[in-house]
PDB file of the backbone (N, CA, C, O) and the ligand in Angstrom, with CONECT records:
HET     ZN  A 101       1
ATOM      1  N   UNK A   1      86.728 148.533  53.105  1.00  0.00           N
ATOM      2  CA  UNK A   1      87.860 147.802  52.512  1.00  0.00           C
ATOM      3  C   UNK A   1      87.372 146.986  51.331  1.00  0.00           C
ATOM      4  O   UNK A   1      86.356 146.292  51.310  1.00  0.00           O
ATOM      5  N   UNK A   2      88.061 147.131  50.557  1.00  0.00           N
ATOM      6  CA  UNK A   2      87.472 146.083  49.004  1.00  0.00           C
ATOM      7  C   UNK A   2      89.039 145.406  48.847  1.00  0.00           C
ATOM      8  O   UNK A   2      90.108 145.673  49.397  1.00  0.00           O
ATOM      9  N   UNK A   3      88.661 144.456  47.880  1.00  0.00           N
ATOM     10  CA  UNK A   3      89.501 143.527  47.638  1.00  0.00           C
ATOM     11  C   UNK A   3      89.665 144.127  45.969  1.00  0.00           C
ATOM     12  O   UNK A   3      88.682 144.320  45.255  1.00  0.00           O
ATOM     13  N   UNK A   4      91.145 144.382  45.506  1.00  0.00           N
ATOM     14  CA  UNK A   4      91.573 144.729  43.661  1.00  0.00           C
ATOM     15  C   UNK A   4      92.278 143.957  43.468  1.00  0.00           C
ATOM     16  O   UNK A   4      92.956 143.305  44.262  1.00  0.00           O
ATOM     17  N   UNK A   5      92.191 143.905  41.898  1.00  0.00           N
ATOM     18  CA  UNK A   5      93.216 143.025  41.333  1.00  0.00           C
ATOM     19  C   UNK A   5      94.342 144.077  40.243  1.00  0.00           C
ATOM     20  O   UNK A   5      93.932 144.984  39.518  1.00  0.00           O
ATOM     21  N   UNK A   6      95.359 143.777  40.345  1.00  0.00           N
ATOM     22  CA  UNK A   6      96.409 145.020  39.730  1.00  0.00           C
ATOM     23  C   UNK A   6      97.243 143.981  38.944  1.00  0.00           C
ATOM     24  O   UNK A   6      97.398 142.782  39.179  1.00  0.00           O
ATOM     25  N   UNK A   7      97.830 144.888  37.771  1.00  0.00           N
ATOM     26  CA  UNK A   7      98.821 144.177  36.928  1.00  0.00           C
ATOM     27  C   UNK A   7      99.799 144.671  36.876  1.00  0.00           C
ATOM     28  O   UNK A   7      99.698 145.775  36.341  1.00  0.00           O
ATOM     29  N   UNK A   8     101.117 144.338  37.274  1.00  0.00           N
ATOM     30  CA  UNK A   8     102.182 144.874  37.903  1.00  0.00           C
ATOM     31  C   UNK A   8     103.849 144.866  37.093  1.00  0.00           C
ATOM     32  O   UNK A   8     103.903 143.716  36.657  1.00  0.00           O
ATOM     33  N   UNK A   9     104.476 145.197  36.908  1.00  0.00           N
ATOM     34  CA  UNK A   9     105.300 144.990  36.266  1.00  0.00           C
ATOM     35  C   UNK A   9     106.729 143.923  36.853  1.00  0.00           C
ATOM     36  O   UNK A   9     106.985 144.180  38.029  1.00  0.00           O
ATOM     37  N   UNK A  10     107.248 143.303  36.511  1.00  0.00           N
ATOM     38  CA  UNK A  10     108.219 142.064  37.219  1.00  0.00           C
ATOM     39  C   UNK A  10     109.061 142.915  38.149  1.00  0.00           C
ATOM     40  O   UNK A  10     109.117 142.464  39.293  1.00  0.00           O
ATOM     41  N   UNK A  11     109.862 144.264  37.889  1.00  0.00           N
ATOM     42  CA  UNK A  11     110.217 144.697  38.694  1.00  0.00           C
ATOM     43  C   UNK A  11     109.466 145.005  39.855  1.00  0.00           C
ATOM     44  O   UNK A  11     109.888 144.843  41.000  1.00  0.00           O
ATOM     45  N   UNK A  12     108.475 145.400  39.586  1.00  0.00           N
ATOM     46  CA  UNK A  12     107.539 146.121  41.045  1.00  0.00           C
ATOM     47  C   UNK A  12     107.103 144.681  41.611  1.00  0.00           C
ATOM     48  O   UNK A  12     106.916 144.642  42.827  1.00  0.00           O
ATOM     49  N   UNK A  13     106.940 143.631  40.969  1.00  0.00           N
ATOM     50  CA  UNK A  13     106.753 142.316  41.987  1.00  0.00           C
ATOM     51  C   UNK A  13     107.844 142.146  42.826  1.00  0.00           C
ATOM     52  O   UNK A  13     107.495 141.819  43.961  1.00  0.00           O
ATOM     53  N   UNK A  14     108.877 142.238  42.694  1.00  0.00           N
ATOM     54  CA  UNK A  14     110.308 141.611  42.757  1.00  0.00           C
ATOM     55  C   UNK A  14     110.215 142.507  44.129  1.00  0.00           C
ATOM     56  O   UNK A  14     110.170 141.909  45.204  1.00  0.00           O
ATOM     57  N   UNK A  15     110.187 143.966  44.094  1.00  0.00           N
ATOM     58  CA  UNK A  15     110.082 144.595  44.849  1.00  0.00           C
ATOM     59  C   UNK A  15     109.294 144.576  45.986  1.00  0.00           C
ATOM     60  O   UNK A  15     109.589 144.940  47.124  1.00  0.00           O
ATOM     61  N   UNK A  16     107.964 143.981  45.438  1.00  0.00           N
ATOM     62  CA  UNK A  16     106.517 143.997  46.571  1.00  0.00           C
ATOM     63  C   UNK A  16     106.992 142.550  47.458  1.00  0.00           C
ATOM     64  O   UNK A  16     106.681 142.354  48.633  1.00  0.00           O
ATOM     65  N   UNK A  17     107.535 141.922  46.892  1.00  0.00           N
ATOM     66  CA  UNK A  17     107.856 140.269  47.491  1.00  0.00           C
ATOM     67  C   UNK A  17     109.016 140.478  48.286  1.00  0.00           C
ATOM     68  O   UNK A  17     108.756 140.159  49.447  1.00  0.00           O
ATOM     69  N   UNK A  18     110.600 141.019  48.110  1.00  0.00           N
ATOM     70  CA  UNK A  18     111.496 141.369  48.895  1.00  0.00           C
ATOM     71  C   UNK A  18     111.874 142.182  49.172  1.00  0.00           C
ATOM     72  O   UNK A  18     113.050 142.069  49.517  1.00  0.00           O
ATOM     73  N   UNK A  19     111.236 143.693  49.269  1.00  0.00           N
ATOM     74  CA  UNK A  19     111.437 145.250  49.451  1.00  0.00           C
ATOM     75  C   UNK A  19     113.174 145.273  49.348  1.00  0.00           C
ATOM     76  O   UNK A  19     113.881 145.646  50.284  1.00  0.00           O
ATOM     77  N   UNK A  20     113.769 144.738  47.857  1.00  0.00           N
ATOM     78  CA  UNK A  20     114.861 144.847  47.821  1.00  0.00           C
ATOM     79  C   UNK A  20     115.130 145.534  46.459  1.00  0.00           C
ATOM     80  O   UNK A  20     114.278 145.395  45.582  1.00  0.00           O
ATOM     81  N   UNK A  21     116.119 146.183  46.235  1.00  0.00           N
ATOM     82  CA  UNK A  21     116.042 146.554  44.786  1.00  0.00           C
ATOM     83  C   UNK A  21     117.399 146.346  43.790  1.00  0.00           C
ATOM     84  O   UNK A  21     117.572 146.589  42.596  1.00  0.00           O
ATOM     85  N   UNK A  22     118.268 145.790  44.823  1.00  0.00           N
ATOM     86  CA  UNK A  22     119.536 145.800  44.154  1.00  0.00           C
ATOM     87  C   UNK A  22     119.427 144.982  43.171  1.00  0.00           C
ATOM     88  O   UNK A  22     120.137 145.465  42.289  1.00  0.00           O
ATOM     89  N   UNK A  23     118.876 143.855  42.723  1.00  0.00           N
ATOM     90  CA  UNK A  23     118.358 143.202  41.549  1.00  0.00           C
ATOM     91  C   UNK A  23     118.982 144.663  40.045  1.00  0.00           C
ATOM     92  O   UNK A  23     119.720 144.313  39.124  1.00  0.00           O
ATOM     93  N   UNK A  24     118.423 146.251  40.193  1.00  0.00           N
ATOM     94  CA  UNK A  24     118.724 146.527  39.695  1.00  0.00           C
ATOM     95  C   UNK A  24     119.864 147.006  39.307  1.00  0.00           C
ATOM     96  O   UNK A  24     119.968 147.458  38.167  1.00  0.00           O
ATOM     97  N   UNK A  25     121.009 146.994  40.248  1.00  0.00           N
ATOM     98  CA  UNK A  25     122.455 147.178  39.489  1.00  0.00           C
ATOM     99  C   UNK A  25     122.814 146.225  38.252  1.00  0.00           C
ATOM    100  O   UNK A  25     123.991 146.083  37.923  1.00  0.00           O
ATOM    101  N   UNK A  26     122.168 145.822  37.830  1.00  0.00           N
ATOM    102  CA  UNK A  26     122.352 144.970  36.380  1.00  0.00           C
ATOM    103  C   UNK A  26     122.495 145.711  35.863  1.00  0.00           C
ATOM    104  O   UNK A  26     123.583 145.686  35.288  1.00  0.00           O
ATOM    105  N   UNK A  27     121.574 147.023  35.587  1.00  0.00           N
ATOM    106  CA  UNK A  27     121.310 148.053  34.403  1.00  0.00           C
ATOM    107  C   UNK A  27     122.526 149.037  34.824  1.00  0.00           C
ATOM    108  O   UNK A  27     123.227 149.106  35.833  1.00  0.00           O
ATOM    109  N   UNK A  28     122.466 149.838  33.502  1.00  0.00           N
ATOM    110  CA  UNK A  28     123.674 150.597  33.967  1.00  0.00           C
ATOM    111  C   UNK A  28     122.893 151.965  34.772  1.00  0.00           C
ATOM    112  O   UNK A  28     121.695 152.240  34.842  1.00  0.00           O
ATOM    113  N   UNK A  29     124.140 152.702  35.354  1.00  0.00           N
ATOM    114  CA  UNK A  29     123.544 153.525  36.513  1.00  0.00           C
ATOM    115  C   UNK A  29     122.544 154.411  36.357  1.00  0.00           C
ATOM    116  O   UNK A  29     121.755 154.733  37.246  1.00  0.00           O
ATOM    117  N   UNK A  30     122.555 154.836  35.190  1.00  0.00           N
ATOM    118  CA  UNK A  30     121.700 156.335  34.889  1.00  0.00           C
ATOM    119  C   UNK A  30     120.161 155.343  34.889  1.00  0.00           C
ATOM    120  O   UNK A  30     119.387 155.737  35.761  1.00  0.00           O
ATOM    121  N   UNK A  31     119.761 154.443  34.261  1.00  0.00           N
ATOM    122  CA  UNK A  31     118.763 153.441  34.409  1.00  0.00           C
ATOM    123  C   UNK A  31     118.352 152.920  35.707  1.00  0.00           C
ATOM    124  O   UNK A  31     117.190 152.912  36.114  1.00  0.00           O
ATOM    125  N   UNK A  32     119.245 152.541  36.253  1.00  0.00           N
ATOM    126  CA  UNK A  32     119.107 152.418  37.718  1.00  0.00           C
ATOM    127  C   UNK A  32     118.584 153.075  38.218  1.00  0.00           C
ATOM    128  O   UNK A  32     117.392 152.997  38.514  1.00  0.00           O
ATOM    129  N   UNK A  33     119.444 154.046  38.493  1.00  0.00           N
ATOM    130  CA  UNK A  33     118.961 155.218  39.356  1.00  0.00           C
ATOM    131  C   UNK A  33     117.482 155.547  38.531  1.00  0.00           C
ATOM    132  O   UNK A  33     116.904 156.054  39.492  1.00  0.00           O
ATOM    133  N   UNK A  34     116.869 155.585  37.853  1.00  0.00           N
ATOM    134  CA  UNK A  34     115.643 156.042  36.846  1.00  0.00           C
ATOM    135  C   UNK A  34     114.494 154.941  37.751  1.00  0.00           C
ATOM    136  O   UNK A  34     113.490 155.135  38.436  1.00  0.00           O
ATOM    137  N   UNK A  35     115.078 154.037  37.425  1.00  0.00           N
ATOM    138  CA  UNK A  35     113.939 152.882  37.738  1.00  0.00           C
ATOM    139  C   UNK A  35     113.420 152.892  39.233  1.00  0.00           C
ATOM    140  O   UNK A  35     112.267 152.835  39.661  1.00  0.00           O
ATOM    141  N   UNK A  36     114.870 153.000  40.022  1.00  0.00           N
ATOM    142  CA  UNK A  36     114.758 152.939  41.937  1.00  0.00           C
ATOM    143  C   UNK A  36     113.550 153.963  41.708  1.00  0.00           C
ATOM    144  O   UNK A  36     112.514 153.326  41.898  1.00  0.00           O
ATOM    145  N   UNK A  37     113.386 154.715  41.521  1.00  0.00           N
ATOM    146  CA  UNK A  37     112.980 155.966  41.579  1.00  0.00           C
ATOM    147  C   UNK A  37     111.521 155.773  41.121  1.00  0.00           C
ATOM    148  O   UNK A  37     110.563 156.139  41.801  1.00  0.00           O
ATOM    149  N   UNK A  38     111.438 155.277  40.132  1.00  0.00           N
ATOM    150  CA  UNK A  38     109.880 154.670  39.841  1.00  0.00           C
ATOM    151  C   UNK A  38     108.921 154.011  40.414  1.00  0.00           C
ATOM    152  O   UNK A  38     107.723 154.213  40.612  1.00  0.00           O
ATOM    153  N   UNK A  39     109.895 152.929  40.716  1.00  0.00           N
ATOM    154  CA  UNK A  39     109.228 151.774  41.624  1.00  0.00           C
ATOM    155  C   UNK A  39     108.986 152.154  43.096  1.00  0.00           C
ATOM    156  O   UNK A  39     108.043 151.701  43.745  1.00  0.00           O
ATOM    157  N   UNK A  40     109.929 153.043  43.596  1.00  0.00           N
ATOM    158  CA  UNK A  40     109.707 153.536  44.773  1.00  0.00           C
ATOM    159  C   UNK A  40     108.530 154.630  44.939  1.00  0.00           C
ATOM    160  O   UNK A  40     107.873 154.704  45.977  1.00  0.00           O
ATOM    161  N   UNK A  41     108.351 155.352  43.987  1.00  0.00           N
ATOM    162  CA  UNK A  41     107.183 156.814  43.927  1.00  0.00           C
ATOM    163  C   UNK A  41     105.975 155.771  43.606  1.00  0.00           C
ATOM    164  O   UNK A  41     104.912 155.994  44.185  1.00  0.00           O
ATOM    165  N   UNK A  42     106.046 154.684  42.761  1.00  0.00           N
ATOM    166  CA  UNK A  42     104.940 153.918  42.348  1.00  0.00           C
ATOM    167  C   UNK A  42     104.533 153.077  43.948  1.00  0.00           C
ATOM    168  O   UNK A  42     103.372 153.323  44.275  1.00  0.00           O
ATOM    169  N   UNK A  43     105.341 152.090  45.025  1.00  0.00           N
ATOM    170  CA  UNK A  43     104.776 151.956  45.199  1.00  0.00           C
ATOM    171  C   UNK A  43     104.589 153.035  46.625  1.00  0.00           C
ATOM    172  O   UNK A  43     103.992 152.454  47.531  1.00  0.00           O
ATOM    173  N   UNK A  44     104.961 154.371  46.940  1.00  0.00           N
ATOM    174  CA  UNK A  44     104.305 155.101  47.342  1.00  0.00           C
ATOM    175  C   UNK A  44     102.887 155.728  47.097  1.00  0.00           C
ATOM    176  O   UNK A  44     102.104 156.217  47.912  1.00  0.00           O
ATOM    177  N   UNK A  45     102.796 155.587  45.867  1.00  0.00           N
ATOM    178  CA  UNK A  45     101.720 155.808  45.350  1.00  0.00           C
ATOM    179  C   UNK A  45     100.395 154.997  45.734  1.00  0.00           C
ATOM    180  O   UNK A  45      99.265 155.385  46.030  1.00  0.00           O
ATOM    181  N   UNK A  46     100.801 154.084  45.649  1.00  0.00           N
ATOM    182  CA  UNK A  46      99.772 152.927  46.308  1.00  0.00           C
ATOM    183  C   UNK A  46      99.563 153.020  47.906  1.00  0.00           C
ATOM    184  O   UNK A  46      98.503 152.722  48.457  1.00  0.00           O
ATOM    185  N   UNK A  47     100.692 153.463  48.558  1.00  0.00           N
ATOM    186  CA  UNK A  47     100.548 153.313  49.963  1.00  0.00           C
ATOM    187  C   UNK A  47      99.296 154.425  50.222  1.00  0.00           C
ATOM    188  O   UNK A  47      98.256 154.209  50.845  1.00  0.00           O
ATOM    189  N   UNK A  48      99.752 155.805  49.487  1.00  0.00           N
ATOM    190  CA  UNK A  48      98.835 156.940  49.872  1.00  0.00           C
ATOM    191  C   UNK A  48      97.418 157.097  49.563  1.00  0.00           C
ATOM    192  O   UNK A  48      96.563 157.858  50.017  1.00  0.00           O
ATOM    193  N   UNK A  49      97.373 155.737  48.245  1.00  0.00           N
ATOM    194  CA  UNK A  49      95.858 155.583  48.338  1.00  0.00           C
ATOM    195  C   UNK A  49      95.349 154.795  48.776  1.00  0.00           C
ATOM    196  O   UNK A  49      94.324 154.342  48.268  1.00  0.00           O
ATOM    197  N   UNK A  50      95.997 154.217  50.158  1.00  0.00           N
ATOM    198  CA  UNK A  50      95.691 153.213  50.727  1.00  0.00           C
ATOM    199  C   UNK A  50      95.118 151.420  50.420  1.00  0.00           C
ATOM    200  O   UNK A  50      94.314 150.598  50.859  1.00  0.00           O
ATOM    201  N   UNK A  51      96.232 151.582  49.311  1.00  0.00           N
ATOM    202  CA  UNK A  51      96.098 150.106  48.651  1.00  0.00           C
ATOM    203  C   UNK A  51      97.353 149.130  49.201  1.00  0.00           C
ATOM    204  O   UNK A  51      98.347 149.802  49.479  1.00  0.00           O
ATOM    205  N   UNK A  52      97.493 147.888  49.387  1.00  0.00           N
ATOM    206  CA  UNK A  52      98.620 147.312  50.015  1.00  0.00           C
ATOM    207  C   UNK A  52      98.744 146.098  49.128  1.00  0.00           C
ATOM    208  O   UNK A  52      97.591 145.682  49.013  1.00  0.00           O
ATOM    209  N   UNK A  53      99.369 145.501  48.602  1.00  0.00           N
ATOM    210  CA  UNK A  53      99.243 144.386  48.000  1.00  0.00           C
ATOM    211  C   UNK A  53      99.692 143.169  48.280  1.00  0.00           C
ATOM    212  O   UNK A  53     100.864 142.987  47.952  1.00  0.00           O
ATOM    213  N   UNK A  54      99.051 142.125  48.866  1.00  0.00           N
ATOM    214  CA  UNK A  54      98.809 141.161  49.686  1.00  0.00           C
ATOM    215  C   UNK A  54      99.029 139.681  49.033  1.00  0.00           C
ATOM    216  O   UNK A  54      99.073 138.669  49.732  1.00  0.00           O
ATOM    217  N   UNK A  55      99.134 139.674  47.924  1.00  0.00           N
ATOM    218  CA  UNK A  55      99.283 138.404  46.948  1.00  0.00           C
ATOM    219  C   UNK A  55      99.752 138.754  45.579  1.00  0.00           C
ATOM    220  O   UNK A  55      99.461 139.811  45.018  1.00  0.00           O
ATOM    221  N   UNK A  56     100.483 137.823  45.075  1.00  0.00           N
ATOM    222  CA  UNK A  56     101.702 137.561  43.685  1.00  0.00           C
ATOM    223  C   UNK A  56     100.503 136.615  42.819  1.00  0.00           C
ATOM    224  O   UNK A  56     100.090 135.596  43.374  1.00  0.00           O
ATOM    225  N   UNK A  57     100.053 136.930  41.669  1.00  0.00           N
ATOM    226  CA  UNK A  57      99.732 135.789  41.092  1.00  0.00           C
ATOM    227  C   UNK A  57     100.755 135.010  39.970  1.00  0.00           C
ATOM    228  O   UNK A  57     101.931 134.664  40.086  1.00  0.00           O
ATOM    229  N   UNK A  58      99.797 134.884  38.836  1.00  0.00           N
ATOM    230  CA  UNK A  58      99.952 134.490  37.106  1.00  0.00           C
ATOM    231  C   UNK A  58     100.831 135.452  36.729  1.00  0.00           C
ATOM    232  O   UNK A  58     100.757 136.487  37.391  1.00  0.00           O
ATOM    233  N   UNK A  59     101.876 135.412  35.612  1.00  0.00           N
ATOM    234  CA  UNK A  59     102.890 136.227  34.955  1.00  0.00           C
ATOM    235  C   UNK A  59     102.573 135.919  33.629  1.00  0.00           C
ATOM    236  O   UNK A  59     102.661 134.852  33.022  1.00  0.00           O
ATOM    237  N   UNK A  60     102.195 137.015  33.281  1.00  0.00           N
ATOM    238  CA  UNK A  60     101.818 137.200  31.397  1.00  0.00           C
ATOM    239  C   UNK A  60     103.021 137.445  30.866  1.00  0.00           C
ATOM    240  O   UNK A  60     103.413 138.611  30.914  1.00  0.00           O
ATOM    241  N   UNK A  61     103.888 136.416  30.238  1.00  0.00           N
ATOM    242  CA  UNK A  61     105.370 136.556  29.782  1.00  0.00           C
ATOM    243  C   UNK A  61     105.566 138.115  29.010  1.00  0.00           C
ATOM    244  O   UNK A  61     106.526 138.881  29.077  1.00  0.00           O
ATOM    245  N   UNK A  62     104.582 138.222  28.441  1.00  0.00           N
ATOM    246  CA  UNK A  62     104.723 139.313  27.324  1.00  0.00           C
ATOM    247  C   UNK A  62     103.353 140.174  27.557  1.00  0.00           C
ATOM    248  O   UNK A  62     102.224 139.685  27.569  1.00  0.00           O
ATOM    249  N   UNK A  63     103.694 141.629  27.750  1.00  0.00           N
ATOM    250  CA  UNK A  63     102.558 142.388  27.852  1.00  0.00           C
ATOM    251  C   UNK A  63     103.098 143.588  27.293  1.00  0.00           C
ATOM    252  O   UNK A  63     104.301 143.810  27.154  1.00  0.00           O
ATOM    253  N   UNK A  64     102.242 144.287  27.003  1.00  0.00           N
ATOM    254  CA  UNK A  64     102.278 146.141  26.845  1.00  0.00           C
ATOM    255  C   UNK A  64     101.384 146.918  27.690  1.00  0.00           C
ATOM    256  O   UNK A  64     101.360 148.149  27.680  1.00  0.00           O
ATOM    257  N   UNK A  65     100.497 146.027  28.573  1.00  0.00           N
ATOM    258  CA  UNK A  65      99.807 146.753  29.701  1.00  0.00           C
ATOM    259  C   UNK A  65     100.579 147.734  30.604  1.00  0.00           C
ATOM    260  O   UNK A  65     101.552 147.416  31.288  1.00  0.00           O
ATOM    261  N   UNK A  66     100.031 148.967  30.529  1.00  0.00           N
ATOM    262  CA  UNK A  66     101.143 149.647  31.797  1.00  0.00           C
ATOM    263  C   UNK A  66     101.168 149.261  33.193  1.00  0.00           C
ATOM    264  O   UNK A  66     100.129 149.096  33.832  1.00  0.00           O
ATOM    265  N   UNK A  67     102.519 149.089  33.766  1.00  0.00           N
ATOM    266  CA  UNK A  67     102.114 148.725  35.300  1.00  0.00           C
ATOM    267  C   UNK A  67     101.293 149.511  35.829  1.00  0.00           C
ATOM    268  O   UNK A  67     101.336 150.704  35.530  1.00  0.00           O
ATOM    269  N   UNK A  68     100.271 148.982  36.818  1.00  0.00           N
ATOM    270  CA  UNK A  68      99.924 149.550  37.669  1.00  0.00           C
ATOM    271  C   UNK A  68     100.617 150.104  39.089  1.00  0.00           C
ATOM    272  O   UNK A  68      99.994 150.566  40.045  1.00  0.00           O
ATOM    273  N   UNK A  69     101.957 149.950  38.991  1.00  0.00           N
ATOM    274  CA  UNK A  69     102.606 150.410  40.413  1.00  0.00           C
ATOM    275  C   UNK A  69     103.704 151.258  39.700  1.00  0.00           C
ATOM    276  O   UNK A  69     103.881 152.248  40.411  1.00  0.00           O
ATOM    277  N   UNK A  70     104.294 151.294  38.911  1.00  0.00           N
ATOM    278  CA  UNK A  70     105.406 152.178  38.839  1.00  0.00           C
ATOM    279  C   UNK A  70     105.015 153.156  37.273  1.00  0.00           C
ATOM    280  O   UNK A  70     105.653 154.119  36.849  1.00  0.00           O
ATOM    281  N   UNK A  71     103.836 152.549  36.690  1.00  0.00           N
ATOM    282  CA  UNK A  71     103.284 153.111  35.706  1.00  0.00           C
ATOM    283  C   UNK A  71     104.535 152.825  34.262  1.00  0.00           C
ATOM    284  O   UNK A  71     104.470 153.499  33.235  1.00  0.00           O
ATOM    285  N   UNK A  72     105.351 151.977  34.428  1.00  0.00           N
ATOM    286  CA  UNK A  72     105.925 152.042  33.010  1.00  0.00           C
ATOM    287  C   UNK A  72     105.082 151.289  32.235  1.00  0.00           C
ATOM    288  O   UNK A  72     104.178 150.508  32.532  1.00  0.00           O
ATOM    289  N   UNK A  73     105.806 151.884  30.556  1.00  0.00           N
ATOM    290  CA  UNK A  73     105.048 150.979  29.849  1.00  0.00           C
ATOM    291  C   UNK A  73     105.488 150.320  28.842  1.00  0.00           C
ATOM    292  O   UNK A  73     104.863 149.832  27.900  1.00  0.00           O
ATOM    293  N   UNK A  74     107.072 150.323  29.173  1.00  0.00           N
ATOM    294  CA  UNK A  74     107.588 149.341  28.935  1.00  0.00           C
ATOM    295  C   UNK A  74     107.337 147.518  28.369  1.00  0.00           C
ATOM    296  O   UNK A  74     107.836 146.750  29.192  1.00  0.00           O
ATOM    297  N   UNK A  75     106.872 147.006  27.518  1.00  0.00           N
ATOM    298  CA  UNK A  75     106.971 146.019  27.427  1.00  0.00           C
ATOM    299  C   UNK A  75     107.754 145.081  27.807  1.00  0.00           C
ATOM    300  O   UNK A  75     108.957 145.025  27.554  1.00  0.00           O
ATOM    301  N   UNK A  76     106.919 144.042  28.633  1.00  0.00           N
ATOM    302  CA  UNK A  76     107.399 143.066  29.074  1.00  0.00           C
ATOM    303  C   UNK A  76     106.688 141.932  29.844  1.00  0.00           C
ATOM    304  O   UNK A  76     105.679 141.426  29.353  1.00  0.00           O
ATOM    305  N   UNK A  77     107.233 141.461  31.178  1.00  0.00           N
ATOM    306  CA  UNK A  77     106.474 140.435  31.800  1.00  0.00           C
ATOM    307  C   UNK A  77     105.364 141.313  32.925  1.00  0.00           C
ATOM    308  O   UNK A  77     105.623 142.251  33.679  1.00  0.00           O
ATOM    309  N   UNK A  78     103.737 140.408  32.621  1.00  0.00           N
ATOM    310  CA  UNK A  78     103.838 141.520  34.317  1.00  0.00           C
ATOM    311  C   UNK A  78     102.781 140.313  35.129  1.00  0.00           C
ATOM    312  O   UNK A  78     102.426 139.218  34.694  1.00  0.00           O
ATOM    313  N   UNK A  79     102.421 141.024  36.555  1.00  0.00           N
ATOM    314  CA  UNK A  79     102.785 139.853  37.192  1.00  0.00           C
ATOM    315  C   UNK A  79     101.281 140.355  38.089  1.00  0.00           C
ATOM    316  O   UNK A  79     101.326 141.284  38.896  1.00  0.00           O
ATOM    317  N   UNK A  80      99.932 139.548  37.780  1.00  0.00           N
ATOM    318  CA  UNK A  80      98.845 140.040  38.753  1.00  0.00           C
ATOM    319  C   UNK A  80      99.011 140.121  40.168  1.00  0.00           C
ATOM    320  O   UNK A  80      99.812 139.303  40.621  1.00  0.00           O
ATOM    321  N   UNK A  81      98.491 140.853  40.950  1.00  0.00           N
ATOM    322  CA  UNK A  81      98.710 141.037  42.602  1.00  0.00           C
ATOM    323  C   UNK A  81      96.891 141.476  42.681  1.00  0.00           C
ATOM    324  O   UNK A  81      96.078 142.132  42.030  1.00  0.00           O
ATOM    325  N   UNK A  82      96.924 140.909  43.512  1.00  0.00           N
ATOM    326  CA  UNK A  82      95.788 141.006  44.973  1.00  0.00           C
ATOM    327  C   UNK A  82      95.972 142.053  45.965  1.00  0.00           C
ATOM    328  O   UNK A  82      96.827 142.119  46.848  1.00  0.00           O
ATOM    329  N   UNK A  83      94.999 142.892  45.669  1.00  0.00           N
ATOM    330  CA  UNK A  83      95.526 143.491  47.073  1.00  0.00           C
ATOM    331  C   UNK A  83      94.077 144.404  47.645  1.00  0.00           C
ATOM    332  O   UNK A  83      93.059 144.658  47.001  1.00  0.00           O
ATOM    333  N   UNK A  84      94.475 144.840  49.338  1.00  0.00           N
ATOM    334  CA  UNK A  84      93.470 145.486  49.551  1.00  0.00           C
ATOM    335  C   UNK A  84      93.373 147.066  49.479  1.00  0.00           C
ATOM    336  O   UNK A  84      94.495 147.493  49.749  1.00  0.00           O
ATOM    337  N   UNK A  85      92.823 147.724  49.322  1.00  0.00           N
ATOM    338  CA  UNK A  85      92.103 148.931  49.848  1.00  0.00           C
ATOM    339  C   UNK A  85      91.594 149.241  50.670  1.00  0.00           C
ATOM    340  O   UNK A  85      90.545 148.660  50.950  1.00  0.00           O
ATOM    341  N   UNK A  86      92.027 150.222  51.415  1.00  0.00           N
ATOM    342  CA  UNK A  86      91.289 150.733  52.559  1.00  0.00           C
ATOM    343  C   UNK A  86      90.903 152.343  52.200  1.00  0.00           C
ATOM    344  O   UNK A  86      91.859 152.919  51.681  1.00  0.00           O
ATOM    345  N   UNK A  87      89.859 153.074  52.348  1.00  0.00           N
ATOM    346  CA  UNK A  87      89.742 154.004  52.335  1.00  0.00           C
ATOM    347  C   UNK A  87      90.329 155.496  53.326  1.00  0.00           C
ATOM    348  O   UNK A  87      90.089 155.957  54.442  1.00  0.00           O
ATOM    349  N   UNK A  88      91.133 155.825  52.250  1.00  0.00           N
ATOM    350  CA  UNK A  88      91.622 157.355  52.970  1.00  0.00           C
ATOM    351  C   UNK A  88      91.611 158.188  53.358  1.00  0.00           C
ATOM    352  O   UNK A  88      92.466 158.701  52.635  1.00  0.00           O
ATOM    353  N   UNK A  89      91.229 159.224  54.250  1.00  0.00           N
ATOM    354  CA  UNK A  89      90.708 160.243  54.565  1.00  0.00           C
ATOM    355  C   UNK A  89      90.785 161.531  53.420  1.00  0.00           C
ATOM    356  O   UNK A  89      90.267 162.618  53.677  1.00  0.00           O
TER     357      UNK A  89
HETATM  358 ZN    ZN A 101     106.207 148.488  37.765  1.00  0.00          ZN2+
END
């Protein structure tokens, strides 16, 4: 098990903190539906490589870093997380 540090995008925090997503009906649907879809394969993505993310940090108001959980690269806020690794078979 190791301990990472990931840079995350505000949606995928929002998500990792209240496994909720309706936050996104703001956007209109075709976006919506785009994004659920991201954030959800992203943080599947993490589950299958056995990463979990365990802590919210610092929020860099303004970035162009790609998330590390849903992979957009979108500019915007993103939001460090802590998390562990466990190794996968
Ligand atoms: Zn993201």
């Amino acid at each position: 098990m190791e301990v990472i540090n990931l840079k995350i995008c505000q949606d995928c925090a929002d998500f990792q903190f209240s496994g909720d997503l309706s936050f996104l009906s703001l956007l209109d649907e075709e976006t919506e539906v785009a994004r659920e879809k991201e954030i959800i394969e992203g943080d599947n993505r993490l589950v299958s490589d056995g990463i979990s993310i365990t802590g919210l940090g610092d929020t860099e108001e303004f970035s162009i870093d790609q998330c590390e959980s849903c992979l957009t690269k979108l500019a915007g806020k993103r939001v460090k997380a802590v998390a562990i690794k466990n190794k996968v078979d």
